[in-house]
C-alpha positions, 0 to 999 in steps of 0.5 A: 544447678544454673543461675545467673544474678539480673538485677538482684534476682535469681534466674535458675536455668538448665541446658542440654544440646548443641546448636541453635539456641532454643529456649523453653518456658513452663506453664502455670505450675510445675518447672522448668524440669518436665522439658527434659524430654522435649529438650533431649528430643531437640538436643541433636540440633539445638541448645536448650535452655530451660528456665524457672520463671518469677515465682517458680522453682529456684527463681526469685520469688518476689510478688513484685515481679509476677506481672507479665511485663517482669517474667518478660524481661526477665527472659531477654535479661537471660538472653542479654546475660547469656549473649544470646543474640535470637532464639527459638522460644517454646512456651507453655501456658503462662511460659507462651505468654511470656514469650509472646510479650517477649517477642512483641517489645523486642522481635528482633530477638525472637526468631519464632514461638511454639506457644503451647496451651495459650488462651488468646485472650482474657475471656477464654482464661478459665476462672480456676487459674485465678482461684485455685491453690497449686495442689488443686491447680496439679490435679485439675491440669495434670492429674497424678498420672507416672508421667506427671511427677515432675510437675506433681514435685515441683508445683509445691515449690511455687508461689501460691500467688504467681499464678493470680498475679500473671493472669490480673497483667493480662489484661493490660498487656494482652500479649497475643495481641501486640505480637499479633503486630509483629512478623514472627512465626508462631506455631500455635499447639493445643491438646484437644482435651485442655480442660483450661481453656476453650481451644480455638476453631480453625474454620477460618472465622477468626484468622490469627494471621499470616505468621501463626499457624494452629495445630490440635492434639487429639487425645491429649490434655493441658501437658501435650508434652507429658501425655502425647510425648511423641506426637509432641516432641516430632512436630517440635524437632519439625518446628525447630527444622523449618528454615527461616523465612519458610512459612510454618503452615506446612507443618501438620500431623503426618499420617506416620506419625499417627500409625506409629504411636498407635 
């Protein structure tokens, strides 16, 4: 186990690869732990690192620190601790969040997000991530499939209060917003069959922008990572491949992938 001290807290993390640095950031429950496909998918190229965010696993679990402000500096501390100068940011859920808010106050240190599973503001948060427990919250997201053990193991090592405490900043910060603001490229990611959130169109009646760009998952729910591994973690080697400056727009789900996982 990692961890490094940031102003007393504990911040526990995992790395795996070689490369450019890319950071990996979990969603409402579970850990950094079921990355480690995805970070072994992007081990080739890239450095991954994996933390426990405020509340979670073997981060300090202090409810003053569970706003989205805290669980945002707490990535940068990481990134200053570890003289990391830019990285790539893969965010799930509330990890999306964080990674956004992240990358509005200080975009100079985030070369591009994944955002993953993300509700893009507060209306489309669905009113279960405010109320449940992390056992409702594991079998309403993730189920009890094999592949979700992970996250079946490490939900009830969480804070039952985290989630509350993230979701109530939201509205003060509304982190998609302020990035919104900035230059950086954001892939948008969504399983079509997320129950937690309304998935956005892409008819065009909302555009995010220049610098986002939304791919959907059929088939897949809230853990895209988990329940569609192999579309998921192309298109991530595919996003870390895209070289800077180049729009993410031509990112899509090819047609071999398609053949190949049916």
């Amino acid at each position: 186990m990692s961890v490094i001290i940031r102003n007393q807290a504990i911040i526990h993390y995992e790395a795996l690869g070689r490369g450019r640095p890319v950071v990996f950031l979990h969603s409402w429950i579970g850990s950094w732990r079921y990355w480690i496909p995805s970070m072994q998918a992007a081990s080739v190229s890239h450095r991954g690192y994996a933390l426990d965010l405020f509340g979670y696993g073997d981060t300090t679990h202090d409810p003053s620190l569970y706003a989205l402000g805290p669980q945002a500096d707490l990535l940068t501390g990481f990134l200053d601790e570890m003289g990391i100068g830019k990285v790539a940011v893969v965010g799930h859920g509330l990890g999306a969040w964080v990674g956004c808010l992240a990358a509005a106050r200080q975009p100079g240190r985030v070369a591009r997000i994944m955002a993953v599973s993300m509700p893009l503001e507060a209306s489309s948060v669905h009113v279960r991530l405010r109320s449940d427990n992390p056992a409702e919250l594991v079998d309403w997201l993730a189920g009890r499939r094999p592949e979700s053990l992970d996250v079946l193991t490490d939900a009830s090592r969480m804070d039952p209060g985290v989630v509350a405490g993230c979701i109530i900043s939201f509205q003060a910060e509304d982190p998609f917003s302020q990035f919104l603001g900035t230059r950086v490229p954001c892939l948008l990611v969504y399983g079509l069959d997320d129950p937690s959130l309304q998935v956005p169109s892409t008819d065009g009646s909302a555009p995010l922008g220049p610098n986002v760009h939304q791919v959907n998952l059929a088939d897949s729910g809230h853990f895209p990572m988990m329940d569609a591994a192999d579309r998921f973690n192309r298109l991530l080697t595919d996003f870390l491949a895209v070289e800077p400056g180049l729009s993410l727009r031509d990112l899509q789900l090819k047609e071999l992938w398609r053949r190949r996982i049916r």
